[in-house]
N, C-alpha and C positions, 0 to 999 in steps of 0.2 A: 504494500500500500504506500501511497505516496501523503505526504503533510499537504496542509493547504498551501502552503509557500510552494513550497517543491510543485505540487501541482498548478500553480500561476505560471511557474517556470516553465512547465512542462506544456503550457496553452500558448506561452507567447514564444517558445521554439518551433510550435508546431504552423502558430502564424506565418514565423521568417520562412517556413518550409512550404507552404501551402498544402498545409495539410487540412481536410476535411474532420472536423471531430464534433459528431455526431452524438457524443452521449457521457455517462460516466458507470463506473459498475464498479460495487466494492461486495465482500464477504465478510459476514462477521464471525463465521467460525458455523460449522454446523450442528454445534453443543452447546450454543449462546440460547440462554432461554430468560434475559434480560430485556424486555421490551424498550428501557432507556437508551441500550446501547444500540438499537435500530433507530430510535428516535437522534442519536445523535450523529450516525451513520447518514441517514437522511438529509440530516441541518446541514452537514458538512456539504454535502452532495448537490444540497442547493445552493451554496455557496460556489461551487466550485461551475454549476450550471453560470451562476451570475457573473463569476470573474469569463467567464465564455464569451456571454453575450457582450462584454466591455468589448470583448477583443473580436466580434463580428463574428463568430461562430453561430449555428441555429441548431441547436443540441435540443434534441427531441425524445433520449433512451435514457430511461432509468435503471441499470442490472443491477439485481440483490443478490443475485449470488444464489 
C-alpha cells in the first residue's frame, strides 16, 4: 500500500507520463472484521480520488479488495 503522500506522488508521475488512472483499490486484510478500519480505508480513498481530480484525472473505480 502506498501513504497519501506517496500516492500524490504517484498521480502526479503518472500525469508527466500520461498515464490514464482510472481508479484506486486497497485491501485491508481478509481477517479484518473492524468496520473502522474500512471506514478509514475509504476516507483515505476518497482523498486520494480528490488529489486525482486536482490533477485532471476522471477516476470512476472503487476496488476493496
Amino acid at each position: 500500500g502506498a501513504t497519501l503522500k506517496t500516492s500524490r506522488l504517484l498521480l502526479e508521475r503518472a500525469k508527466e507520463l500520461d498515464l490514464a488512472i482510472v481508479g484506486v483499490s486497497f485491501h485491508v486484510g481478509s481477517g479484518c472484521t473492524d468496520p473502522e478500519t474500512f471506514v478509514q480505508a475509504i476516507s483515505d480513498a476518497r482523498c486520494v480520488f480528490d488529489m486525482g481530480a486536482e490533477l485532471g484525472f476522471s477516476m470512476y473505480l472503487l476496488d476493496i479488495g
